[in-house]
Chimera marker file (.cmm) of the C-alpha trace (Angstrom):
<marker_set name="trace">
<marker id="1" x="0.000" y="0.000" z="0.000" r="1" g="1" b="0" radius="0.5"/>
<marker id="2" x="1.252" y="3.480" z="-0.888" r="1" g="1" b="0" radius="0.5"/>
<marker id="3" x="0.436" y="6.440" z="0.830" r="1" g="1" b="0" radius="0.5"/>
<marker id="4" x="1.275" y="10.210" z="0.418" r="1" g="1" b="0" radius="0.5"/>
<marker id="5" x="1.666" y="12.887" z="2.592" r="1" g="1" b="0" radius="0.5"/>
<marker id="6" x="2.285" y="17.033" z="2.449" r="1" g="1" b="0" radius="0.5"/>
<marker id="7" x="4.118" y="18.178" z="5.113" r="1" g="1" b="0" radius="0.5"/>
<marker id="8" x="2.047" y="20.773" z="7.544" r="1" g="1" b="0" radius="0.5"/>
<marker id="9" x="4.191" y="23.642" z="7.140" r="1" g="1" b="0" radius="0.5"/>
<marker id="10" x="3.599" y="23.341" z="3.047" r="1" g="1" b="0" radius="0.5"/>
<marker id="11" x="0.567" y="24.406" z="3.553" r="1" g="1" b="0" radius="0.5"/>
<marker id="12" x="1.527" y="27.655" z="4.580" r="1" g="1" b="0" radius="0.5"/>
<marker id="13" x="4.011" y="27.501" z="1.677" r="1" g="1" b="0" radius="0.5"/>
<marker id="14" x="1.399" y="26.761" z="-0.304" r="1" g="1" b="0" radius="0.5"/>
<marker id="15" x="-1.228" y="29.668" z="0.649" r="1" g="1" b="0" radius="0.5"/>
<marker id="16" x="1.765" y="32.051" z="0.793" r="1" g="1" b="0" radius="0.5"/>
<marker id="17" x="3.324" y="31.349" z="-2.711" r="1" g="1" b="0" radius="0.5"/>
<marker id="18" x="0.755" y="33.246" z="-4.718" r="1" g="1" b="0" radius="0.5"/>
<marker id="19" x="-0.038" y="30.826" z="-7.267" r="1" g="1" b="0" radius="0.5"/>
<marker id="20" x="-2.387" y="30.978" z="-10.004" r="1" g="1" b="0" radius="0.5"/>
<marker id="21" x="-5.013" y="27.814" z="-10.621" r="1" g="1" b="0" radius="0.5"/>
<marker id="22" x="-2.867" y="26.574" z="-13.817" r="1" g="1" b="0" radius="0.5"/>
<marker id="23" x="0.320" y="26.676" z="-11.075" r="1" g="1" b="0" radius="0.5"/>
<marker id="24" x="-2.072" y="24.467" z="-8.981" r="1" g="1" b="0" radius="0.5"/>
<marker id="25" x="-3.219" y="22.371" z="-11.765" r="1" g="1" b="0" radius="0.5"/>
<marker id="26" x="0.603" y="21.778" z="-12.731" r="1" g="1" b="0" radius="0.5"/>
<marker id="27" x="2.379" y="20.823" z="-9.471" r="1" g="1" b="0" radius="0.5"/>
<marker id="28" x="-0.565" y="19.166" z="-8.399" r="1" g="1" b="0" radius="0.5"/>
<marker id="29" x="-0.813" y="17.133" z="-11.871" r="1" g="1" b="0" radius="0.5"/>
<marker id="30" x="3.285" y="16.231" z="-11.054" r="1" g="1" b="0" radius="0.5"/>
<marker id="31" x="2.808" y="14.989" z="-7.886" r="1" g="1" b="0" radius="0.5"/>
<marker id="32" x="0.156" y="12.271" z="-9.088" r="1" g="1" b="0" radius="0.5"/>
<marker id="33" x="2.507" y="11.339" z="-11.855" r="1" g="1" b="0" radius="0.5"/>
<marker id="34" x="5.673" y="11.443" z="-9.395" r="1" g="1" b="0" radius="0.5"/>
<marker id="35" x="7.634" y="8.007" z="-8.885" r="1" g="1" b="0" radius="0.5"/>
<marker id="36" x="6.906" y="6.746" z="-5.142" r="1" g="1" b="0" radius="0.5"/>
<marker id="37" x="10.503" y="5.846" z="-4.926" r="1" g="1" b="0" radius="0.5"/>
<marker id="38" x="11.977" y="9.430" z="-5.676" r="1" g="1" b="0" radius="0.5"/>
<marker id="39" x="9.290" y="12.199" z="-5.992" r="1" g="1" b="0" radius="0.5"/>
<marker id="40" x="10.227" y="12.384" z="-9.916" r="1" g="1" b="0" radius="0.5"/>
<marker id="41" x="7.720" y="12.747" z="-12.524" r="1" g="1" b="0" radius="0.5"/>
<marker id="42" x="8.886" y="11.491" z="-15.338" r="1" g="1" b="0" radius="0.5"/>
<marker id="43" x="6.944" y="13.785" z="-17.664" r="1" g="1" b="0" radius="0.5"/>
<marker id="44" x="7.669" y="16.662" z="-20.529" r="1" g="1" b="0" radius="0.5"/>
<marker id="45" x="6.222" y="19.715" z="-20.767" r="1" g="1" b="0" radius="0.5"/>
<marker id="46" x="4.194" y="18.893" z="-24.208" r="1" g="1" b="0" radius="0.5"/>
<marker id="47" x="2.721" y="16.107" z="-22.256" r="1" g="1" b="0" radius="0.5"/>
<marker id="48" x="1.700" y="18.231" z="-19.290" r="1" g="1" b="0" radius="0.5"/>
<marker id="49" x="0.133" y="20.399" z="-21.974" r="1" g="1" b="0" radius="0.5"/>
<marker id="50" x="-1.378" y="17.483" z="-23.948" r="1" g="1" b="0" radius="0.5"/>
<marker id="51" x="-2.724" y="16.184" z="-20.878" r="1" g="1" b="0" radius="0.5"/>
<marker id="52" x="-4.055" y="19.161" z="-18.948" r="1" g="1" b="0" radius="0.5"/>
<marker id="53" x="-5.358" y="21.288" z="-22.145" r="1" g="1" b="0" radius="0.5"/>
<marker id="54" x="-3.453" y="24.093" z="-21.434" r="1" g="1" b="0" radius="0.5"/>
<marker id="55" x="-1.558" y="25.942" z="-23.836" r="1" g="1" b="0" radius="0.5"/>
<marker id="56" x="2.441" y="25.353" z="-23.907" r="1" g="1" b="0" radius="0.5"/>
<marker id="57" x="3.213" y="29.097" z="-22.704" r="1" g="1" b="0" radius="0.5"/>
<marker id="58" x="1.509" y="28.924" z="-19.966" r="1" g="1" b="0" radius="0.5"/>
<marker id="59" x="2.703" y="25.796" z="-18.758" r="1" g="1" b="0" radius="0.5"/>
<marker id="60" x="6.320" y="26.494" z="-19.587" r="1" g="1" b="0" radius="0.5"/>
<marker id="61" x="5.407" y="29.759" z="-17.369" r="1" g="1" b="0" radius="0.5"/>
<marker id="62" x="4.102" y="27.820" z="-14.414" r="1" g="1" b="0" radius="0.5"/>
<marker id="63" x="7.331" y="25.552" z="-14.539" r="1" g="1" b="0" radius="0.5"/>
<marker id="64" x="9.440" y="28.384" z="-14.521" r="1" g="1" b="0" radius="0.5"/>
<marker id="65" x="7.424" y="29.930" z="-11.237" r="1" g="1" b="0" radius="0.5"/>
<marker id="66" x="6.888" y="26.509" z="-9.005" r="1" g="1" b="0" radius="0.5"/>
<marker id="67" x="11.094" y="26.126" z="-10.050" r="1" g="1" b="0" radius="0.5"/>
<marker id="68" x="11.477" y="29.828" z="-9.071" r="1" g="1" b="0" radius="0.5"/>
<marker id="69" x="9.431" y="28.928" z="-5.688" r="1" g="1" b="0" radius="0.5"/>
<marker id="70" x="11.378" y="25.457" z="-5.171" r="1" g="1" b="0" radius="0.5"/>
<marker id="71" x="8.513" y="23.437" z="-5.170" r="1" g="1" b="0" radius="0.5"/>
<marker id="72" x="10.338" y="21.279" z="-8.150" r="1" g="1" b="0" radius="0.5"/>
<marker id="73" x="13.667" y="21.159" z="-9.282" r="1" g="1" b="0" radius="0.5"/>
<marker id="74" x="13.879" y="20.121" z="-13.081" r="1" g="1" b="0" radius="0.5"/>
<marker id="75" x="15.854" y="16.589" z="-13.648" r="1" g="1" b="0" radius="0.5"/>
<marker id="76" x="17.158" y="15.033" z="-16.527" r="1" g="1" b="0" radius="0.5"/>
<marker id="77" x="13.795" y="13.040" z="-16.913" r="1" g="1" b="0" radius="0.5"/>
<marker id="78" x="11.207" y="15.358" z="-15.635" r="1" g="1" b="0" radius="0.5"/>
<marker id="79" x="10.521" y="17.052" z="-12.554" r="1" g="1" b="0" radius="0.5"/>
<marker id="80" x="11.391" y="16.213" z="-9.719" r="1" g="1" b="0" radius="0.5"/>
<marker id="81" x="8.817" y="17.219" z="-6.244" r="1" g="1" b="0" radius="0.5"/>
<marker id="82" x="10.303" y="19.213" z="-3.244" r="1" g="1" b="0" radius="0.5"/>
<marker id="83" x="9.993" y="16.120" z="-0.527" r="1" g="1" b="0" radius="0.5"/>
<marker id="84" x="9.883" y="18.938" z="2.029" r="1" g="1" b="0" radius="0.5"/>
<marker id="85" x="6.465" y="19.745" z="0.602" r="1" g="1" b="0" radius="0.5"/>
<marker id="86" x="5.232" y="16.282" z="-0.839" r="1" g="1" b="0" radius="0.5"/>
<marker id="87" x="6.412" y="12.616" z="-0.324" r="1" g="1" b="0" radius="0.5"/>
<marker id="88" x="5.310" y="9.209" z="-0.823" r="1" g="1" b="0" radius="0.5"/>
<marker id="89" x="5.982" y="5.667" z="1.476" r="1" g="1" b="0" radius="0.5"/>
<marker id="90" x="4.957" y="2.136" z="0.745" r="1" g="1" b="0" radius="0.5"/>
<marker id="91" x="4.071" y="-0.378" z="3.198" r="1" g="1" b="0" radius="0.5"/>
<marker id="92" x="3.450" y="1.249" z="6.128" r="1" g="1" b="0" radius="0.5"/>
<marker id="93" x="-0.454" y="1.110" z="7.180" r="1" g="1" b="0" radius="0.5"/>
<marker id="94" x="-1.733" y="4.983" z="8.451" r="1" g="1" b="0" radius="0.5"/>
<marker id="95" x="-4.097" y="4.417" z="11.871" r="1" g="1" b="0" radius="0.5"/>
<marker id="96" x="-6.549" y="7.512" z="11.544" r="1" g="1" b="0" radius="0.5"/>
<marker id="97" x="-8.246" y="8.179" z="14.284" r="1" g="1" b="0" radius="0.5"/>
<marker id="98" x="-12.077" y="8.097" z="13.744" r="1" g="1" b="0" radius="0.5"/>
<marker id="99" x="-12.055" y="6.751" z="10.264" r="1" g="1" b="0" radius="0.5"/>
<link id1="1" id2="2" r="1" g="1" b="0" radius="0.2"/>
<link id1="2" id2="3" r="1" g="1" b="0" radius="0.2"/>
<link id1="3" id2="4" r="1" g="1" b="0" radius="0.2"/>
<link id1="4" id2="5" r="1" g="1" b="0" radius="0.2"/>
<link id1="5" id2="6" r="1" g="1" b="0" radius="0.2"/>
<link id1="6" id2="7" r="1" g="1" b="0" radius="0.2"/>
<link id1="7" id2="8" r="1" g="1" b="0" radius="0.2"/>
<link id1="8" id2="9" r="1" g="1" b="0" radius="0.2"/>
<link id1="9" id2="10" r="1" g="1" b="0" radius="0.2"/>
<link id1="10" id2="11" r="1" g="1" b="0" radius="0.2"/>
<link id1="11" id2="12" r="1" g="1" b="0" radius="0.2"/>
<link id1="12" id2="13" r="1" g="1" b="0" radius="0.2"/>
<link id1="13" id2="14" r="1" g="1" b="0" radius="0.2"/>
<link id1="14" id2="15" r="1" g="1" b="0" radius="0.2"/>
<link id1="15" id2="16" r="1" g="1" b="0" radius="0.2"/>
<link id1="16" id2="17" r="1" g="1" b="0" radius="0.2"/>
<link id1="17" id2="18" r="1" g="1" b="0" radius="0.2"/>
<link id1="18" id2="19" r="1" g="1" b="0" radius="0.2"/>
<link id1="19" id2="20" r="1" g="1" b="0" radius="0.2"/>
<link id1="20" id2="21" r="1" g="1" b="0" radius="0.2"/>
<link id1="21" id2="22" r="1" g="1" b="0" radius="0.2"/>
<link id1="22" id2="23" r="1" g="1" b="0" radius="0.2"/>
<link id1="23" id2="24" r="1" g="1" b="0" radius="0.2"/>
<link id1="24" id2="25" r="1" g="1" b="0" radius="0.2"/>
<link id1="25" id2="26" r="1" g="1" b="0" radius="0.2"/>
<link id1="26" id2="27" r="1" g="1" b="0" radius="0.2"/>
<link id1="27" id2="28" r="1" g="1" b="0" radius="0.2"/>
<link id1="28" id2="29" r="1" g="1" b="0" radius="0.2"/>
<link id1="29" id2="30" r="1" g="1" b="0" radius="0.2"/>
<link id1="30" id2="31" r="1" g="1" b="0" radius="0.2"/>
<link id1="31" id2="32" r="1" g="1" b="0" radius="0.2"/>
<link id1="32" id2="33" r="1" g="1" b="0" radius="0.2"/>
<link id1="33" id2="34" r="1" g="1" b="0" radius="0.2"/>
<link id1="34" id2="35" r="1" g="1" b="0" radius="0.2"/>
<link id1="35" id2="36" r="1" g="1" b="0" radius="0.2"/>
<link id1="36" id2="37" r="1" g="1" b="0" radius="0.2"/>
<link id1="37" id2="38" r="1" g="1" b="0" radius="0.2"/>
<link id1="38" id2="39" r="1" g="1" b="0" radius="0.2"/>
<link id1="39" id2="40" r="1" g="1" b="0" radius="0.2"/>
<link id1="40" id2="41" r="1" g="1" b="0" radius="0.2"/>
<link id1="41" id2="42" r="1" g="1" b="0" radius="0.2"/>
<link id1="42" id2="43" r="1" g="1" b="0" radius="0.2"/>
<link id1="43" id2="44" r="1" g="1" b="0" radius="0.2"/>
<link id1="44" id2="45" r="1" g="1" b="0" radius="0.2"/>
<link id1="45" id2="46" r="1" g="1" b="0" radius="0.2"/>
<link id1="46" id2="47" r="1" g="1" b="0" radius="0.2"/>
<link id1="47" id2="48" r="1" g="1" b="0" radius="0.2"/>
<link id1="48" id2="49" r="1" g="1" b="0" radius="0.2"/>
<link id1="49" id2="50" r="1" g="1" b="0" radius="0.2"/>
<link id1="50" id2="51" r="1" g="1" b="0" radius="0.2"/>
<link id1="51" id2="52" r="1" g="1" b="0" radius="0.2"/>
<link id1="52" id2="53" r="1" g="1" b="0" radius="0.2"/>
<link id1="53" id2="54" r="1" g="1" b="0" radius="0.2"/>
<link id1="54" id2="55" r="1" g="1" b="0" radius="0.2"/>
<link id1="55" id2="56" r="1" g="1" b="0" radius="0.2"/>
<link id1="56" id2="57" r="1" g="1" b="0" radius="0.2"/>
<link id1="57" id2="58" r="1" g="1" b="0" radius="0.2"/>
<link id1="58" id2="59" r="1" g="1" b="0" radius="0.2"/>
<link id1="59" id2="60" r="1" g="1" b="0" radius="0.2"/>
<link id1="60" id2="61" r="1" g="1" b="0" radius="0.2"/>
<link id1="61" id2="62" r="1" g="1" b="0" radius="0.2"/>
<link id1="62" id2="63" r="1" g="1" b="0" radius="0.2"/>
<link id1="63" id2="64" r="1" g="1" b="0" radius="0.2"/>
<link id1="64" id2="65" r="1" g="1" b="0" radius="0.2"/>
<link id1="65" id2="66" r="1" g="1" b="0" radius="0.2"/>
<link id1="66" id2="67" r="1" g="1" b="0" radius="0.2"/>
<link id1="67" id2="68" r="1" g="1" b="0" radius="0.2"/>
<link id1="68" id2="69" r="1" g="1" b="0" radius="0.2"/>
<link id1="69" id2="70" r="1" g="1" b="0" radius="0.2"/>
<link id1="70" id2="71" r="1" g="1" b="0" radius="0.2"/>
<link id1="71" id2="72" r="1" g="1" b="0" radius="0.2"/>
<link id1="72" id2="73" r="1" g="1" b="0" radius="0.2"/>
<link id1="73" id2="74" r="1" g="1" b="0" radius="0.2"/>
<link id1="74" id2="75" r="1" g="1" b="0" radius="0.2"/>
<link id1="75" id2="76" r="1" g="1" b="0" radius="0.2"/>
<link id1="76" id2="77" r="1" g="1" b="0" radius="0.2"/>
<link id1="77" id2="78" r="1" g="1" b="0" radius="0.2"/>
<link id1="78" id2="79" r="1" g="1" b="0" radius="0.2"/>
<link id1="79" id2="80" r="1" g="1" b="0" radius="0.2"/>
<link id1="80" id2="81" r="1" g="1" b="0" radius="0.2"/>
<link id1="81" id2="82" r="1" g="1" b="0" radius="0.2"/>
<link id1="82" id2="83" r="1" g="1" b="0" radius="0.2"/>
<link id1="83" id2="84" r="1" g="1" b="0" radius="0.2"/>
<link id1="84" id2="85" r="1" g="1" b="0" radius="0.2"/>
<link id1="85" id2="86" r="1" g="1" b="0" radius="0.2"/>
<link id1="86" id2="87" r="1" g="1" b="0" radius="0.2"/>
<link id1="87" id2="88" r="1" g="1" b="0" radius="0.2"/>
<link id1="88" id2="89" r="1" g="1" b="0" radius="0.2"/>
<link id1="89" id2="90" r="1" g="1" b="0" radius="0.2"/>
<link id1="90" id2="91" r="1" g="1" b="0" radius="0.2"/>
<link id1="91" id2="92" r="1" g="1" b="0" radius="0.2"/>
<link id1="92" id2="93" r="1" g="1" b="0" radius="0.2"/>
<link id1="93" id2="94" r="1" g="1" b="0" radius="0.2"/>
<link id1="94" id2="95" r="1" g="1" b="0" radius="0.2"/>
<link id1="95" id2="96" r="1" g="1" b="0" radius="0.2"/>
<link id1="96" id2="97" r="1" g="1" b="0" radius="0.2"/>
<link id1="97" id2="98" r="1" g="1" b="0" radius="0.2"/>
<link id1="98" id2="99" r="1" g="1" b="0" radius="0.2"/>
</marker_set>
């Protein structure tokens, strides 16, 4: 089983960065599509654009702002996630309280 998990103080990262809903859409869209193993999504911008129907421009813009912000760092491959905001583990079972 695979689980994922933002670290609290993102969230204040996240409220604080300013970001526009195709920002959102974008490092929201590569954190679905990131490896569990190493927070990389293995993904190109024409596919982001493909996928999401957004035009190329604006997504190349959003990459440059959530790189700006450090929320991904670009890799050979794709994009790698910040695992200070974001990460994924496997195997270990979650115990929520009231669920």
């Amino acid at each position: 089983m695979y689980w994922g998990t933002m670290v609290l103080g993102a969230f204040k990262y996240l409220q604080d960065a300013q970001l526009g809903a195709s920002d959102y859409r974008i490092f929201f869209y590569l954190c679905e599509s990131m490896a569990f193993r190493d927070n990389i999504a293995s993904v190109k911008q024409k596919m982001i654009s493909e996928d999401l129907r957004m035009d190329k421009s604006n997504v190349s813009k959003s990459i440059a702002k959530l790189k700006e912000l450090q929320f991904i760092v670009k890799t050979r491959n794709g994009f790698m996630i910040n695992p200070h905001l974001f990460y994924v583990r496997f195997g270990e079972r979650v115990h929520l309280r009231g669920f």
